[in-house]
N, C-alpha and C positions, 0 to 999 in steps of 0.2 A: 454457509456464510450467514444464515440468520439467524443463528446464536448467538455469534461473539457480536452480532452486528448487535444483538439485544442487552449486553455486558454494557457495550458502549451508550446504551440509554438512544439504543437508534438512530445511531450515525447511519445517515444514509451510504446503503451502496446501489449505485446505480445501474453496476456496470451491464448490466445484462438487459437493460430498459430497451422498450424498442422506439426512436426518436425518428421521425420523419425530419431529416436535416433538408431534406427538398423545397420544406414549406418555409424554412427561414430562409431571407431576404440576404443572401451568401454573397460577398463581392469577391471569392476566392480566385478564379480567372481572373477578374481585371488586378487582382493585388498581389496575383502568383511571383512577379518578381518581387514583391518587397518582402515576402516572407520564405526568403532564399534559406538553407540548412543554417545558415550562423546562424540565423535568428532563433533557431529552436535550442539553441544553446543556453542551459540555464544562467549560464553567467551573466549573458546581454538582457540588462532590463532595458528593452524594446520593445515588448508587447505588451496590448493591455488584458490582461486576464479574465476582465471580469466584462468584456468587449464580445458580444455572441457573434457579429461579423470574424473578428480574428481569431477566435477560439474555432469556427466555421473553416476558417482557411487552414487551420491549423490540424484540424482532425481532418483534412483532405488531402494535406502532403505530408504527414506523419504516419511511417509504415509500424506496424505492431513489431513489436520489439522482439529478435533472436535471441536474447540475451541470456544467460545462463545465472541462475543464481542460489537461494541456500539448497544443501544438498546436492547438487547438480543441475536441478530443473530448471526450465529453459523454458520462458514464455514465449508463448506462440506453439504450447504442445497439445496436443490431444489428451481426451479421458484415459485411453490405452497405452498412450505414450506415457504418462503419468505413472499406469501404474507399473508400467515397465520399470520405471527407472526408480519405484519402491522394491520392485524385486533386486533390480540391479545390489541397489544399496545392503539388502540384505545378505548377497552373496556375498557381498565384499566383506561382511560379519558384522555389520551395524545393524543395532536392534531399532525396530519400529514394530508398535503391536497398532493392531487393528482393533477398535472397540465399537460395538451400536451403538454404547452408551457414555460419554462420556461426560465430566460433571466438573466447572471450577466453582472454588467456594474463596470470599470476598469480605471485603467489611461489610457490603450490600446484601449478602445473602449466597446461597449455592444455586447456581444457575447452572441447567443442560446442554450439552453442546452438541450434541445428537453421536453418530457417527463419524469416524474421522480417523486417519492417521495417527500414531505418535512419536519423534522420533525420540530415544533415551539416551542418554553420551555420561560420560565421566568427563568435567569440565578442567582449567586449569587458568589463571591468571599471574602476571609478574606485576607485583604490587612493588615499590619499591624495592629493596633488597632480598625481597622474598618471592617465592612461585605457592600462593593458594588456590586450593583445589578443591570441587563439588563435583554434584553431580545436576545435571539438567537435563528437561520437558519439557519437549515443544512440538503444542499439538496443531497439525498441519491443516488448514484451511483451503481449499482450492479453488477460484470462482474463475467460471468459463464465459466468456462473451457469446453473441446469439452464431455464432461460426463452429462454436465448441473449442474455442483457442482457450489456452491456460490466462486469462489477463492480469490475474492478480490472486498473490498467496497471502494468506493471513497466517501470522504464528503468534500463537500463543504461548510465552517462557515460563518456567517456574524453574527458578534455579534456587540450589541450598549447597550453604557451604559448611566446609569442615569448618570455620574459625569465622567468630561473628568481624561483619564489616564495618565500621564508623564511617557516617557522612553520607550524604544526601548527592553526592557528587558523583558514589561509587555506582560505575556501573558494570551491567553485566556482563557474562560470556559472549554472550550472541551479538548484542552492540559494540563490543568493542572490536569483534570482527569484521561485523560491519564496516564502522570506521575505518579498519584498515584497507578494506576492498573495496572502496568509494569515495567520491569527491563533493567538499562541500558545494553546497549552492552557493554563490556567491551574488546573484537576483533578488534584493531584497523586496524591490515589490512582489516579485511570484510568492517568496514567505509569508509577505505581509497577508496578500488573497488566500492562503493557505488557513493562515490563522482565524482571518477574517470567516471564513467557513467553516473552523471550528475541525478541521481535521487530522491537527494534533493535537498534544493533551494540554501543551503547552508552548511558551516564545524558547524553553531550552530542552524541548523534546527531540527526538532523532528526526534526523531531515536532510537527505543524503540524495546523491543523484549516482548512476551505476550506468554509463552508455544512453542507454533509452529506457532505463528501467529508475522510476521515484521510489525510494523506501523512506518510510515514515511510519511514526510513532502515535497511538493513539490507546496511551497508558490503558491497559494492560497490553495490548496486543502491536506487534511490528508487524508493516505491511509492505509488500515489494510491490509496485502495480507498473502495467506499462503506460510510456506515458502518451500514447496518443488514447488509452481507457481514459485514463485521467483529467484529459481534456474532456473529451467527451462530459464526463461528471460534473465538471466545471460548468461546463454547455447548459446539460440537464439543471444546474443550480439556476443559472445564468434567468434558465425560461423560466422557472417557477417564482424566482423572483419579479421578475415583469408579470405574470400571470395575477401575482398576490395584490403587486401595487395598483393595478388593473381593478381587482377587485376592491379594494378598499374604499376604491373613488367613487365607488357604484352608488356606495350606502349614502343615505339622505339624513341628515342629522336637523 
């Protein structure tokens, strides 16, 4: 995860931080009824996201997500389960190579992504009247929380088509699957704190919700994470910005 994390100019990922949630000041017991399952619905803008008490409550009755997603995998799996289910894929006759090394190259330059998965497919789209066809890369990122549960996969796309595409609107093989196997958010303040942190690329990048599982876009790379990591990350933002304003008040001018 700390290559593409470095693509991205160091978006943080937190997921794997160790946070002493004992030491925040938690009202989760006394507010356990107000943060019943509907609330964790992205639809209901009811929480405050950028609130370290309900974010607190929120990572206390939010279970890590079963959910099943690209390729088959299923967050909440193990390293083994993982790569069980690369063999799986491979028996089924889907090609995925394994590389030590592997490398994207950018307007920015060619950056390392160390070792890694890769899945290879022959792609297809129905563009108005017609079915356009390529072929697409995407190289699998896996990060495990401190349990060793799968929390969140990073993919990195490189699609190339037989026939060039016009418009800035067009998108790819993998997002438009997406799209179809997900539901918008319809929470504009959770967007709004999305953006506000800067972790997606943009106000019209992917931003989809899947059960208990957030997929989101953070040009180049699409990210599936579970959502009670994601809180967490939130959390972890949450402290450091109290810690920063903390700091700043320190200095004697």
């Amino acid at each position: 995860m700390k290559k593409l994390l470095f693509i991205l100019l160091c978006l943080p990922l937190l997921f794997s931080s160790c946070i002493d949630l004992d030491g925040i000041q938690s009202k989760a017991e006394a507010n356990k009824a107000k943060y019943s399952k509907n609330y964790l619905d992205l639809k209901i803008p009811k929480i405050n996201y950028n609130n370290k008490n309900e974010l607190d409550s929120l990572i206390k009755i939010t279970p890590i997500s079963k959910d099943t997603i690209f390729l088959g995998f299923i967050i909440g799996m193990n390293k083994n389960e993982y790569k069980s289910q690369i063999k799986k894929l491979r028996n089924e006759g889907k090609t995925i190579t394994y590389s030590n090394s592997n490398s994207f190259t950018s307007a920015y330059g060619t950056f390392n992504l160390g070792g890694g998965y890769t899945f290879e497919t022959s792609i297809s789209l129905q563009e108005g009247n017609k079915t356009i066809t390529g072929y697409g890369s995407y190289f699998l990122e896996p990060s495990y929380n401190n349990n060793g549960e799968l929390a969140k996969l990073n993919i990195l796309p490189i699609e190339k088509w037989d026939e060039t595409r016009i418009g800035y609107k067009n998108k790819g093989w993998l997002e438009n699957n997406i799209l179809k196997n997900s539901e918008r958010i319809r929470n504009n303040y959770f967007k709004e704190v999305i953006e506000e942190n800067n972790l997606i690329s943009s106000s019209l990048a992917l931003l989809r919700v899947k059960n208990n599982v957030l997929i989101f876009e953070s040009s180049p790379i699409i990210s599936y994470v579970d959502l009670k990591t994601f809180y967490l990350e939130l959390l972890v933002k949450a402290i450091e910005r109290d810690i920063k304003i903390k700091e700043s008040k320190k200095v004697t001018f």
